[in-house]
MMTF fields as JSON, N, C-alpha, C and O atoms, coordinates in Angstrom:
{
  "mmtfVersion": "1.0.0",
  "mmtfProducer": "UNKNOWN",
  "numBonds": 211,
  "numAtoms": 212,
  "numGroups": 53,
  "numChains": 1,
  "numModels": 1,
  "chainsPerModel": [1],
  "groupsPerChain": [53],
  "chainIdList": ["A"],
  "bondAtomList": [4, 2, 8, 6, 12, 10, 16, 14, 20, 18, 24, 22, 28, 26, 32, 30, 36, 34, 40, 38, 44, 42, 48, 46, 52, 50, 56, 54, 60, 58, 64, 62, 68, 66, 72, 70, 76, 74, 80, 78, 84, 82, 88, 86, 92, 90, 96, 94, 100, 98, 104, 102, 108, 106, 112, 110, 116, 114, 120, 118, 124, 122, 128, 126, 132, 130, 136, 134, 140, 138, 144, 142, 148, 146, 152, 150, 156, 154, 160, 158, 164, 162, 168, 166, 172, 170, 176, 174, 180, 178, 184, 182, 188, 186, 192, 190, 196, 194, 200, 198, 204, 202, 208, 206],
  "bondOrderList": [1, 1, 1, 1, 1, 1, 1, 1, 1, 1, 1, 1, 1, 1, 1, 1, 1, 1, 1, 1, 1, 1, 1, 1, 1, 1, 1, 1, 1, 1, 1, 1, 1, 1, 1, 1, 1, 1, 1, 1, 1, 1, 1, 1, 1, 1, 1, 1, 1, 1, 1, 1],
  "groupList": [{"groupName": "UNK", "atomNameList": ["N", "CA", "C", "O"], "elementList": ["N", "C", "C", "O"], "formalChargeList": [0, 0, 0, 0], "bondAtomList": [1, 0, 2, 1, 3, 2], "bondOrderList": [1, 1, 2], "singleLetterCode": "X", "chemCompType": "L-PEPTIDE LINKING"}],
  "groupTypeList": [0, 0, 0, 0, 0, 0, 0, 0, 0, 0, 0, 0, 0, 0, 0, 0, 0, 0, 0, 0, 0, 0, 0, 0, 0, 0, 0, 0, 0, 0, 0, 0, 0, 0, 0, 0, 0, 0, 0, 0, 0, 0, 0, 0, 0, 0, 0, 0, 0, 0, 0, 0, 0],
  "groupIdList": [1, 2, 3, 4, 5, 6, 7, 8, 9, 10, 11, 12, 13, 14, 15, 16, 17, 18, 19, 20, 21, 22, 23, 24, 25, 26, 27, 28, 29, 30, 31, 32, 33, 34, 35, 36, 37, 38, 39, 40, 41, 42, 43, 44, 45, 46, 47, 48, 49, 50, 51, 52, 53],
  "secStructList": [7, 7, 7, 3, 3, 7, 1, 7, 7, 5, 1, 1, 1, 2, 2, 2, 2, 2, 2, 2, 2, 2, 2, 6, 4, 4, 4, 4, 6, 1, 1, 1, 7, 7, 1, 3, 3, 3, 3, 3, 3, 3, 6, 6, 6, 3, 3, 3, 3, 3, 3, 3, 7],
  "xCoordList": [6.584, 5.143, 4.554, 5.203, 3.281, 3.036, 1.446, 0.914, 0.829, -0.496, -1.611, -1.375, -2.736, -4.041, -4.737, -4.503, -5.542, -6.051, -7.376, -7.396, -9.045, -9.88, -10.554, -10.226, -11.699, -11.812, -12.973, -13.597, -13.219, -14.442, -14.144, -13.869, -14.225, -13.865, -15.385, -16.535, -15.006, -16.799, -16.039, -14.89, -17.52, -17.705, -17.092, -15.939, -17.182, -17.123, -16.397, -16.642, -15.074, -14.286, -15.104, -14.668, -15.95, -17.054, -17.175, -16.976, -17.586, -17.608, -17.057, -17.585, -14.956, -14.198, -13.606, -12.81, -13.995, -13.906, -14.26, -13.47, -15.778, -16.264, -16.142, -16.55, -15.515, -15.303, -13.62, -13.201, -13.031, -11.913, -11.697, -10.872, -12.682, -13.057, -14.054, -14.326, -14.303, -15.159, -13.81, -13.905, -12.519, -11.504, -10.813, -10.419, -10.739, -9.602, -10.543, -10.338, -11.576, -12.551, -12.332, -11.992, -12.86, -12.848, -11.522, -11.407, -10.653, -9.544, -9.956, -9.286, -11.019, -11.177, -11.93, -12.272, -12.215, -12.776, -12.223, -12.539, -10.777, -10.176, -8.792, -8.193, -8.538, -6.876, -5.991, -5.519, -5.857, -4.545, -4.927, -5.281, -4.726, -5.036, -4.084, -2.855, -4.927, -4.316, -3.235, -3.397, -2.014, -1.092, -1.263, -0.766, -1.972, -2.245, -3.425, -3.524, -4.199, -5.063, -5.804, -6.244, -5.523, -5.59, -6.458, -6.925, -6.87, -7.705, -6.828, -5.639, -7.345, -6.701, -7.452, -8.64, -7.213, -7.547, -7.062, -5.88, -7.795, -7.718, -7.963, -8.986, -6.913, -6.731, -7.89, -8.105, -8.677, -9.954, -10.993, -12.174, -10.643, -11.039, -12.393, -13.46, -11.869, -12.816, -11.826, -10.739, -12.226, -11.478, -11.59, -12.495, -10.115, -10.52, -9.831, -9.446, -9.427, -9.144, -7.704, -7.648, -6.243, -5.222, -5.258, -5.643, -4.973, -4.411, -2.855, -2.462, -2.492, -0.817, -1.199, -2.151, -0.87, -0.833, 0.601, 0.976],
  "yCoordList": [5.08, 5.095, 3.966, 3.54, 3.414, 2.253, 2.755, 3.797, 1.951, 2.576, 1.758, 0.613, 2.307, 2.223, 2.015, 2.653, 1.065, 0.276, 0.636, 0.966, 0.606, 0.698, -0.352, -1.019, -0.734, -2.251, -2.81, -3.826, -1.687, -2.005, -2.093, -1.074, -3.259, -3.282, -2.817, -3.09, -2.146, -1.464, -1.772, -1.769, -2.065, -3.036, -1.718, -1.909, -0.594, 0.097, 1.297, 1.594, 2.171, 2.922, 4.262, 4.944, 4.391, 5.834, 5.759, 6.693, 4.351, 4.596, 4.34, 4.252, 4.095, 4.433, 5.819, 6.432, 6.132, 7.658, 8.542, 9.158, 8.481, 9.145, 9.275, 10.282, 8.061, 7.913, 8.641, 9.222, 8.356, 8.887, 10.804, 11.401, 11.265, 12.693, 13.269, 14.419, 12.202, 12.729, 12.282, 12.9, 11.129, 11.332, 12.918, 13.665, 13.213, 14.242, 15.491, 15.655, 16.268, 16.495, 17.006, 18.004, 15.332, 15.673, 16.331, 16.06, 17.344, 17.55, 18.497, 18.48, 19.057, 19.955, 18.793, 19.165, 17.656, 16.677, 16.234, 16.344, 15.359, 14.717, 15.122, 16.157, 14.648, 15.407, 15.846, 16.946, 14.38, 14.467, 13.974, 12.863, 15.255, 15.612, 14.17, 14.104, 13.223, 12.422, 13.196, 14.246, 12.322, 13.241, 12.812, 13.485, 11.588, 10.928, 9.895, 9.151, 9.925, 9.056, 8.893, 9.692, 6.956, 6.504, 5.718, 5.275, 5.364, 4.408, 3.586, 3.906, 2.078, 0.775, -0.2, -0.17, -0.993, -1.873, -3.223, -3.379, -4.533, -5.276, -6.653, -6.589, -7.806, -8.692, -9.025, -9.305, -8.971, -9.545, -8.397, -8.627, -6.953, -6.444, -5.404, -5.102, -5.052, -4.251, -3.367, -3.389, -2.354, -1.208, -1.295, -1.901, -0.32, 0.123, 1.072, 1.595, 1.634, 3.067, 2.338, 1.163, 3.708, 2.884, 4.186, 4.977, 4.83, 6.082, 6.356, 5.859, 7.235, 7.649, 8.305, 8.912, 8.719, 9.295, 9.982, 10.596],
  "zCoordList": [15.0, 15.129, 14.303, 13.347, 14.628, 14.207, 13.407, 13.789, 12.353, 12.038, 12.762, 13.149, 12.93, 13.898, 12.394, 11.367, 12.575, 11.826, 12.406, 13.592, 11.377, 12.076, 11.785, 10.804, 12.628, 12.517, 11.94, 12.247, 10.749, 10.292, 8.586, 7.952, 8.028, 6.566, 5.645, 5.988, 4.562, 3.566, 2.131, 1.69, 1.626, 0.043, -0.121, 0.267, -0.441, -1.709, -0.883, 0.286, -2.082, -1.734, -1.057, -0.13, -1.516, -1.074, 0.295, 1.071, 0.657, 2.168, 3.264, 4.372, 2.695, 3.521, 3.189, 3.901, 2.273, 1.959, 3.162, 3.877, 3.261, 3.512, 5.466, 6.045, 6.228, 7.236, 7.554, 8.556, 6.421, 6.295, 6.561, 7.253, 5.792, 5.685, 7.418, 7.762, 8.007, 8.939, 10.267, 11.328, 10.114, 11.344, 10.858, 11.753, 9.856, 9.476, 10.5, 11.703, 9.673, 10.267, 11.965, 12.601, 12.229, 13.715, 15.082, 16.278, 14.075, 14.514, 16.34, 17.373, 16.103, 17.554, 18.371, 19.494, 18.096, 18.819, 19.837, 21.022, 18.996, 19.552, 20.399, 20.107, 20.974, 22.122, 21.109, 20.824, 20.503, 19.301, 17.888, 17.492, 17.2, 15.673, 15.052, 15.051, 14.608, 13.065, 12.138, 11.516, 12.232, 11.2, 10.244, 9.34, 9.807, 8.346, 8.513, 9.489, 7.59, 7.57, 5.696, 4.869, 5.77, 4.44, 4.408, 5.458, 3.305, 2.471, 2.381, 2.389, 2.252, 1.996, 1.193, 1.511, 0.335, -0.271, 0.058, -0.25, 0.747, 1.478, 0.083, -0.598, -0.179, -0.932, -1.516, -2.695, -0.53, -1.093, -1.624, -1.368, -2.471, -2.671, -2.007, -2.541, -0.723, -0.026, 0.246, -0.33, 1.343, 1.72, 3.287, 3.859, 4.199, 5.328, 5.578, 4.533, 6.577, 6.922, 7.737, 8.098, 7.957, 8.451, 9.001, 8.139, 10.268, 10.634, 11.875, 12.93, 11.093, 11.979, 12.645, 12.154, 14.119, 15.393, 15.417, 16.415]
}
């Protein structure tokens, strides 16, 4: 399995946090429930979201 990257990078950890907490979340939403989903810290000091299927 490969990770799904989302394609939106945010200044500050709170608000890949908080996008992070709303894929987990959306488990009756979607077909297939996220088996993992992380926070990332990107070289240039921002954050984004990486998720396993």
């Amino acid at each position: 399995m490969a990770w799904v990257y989302y394609m939106k990078i945010f200044d500050t950890r709170f608000q890949a946090d908080c996008l992070a907490a709303r894929i987990r979340d959306a488990e009756g939403v979607l077909q297939k429930a996220p088996k993992y989903v992380a926070v990332f810290r990107t070289p240039s000091g921002k954050y984004g979201i990486k998720i396993l299927w």
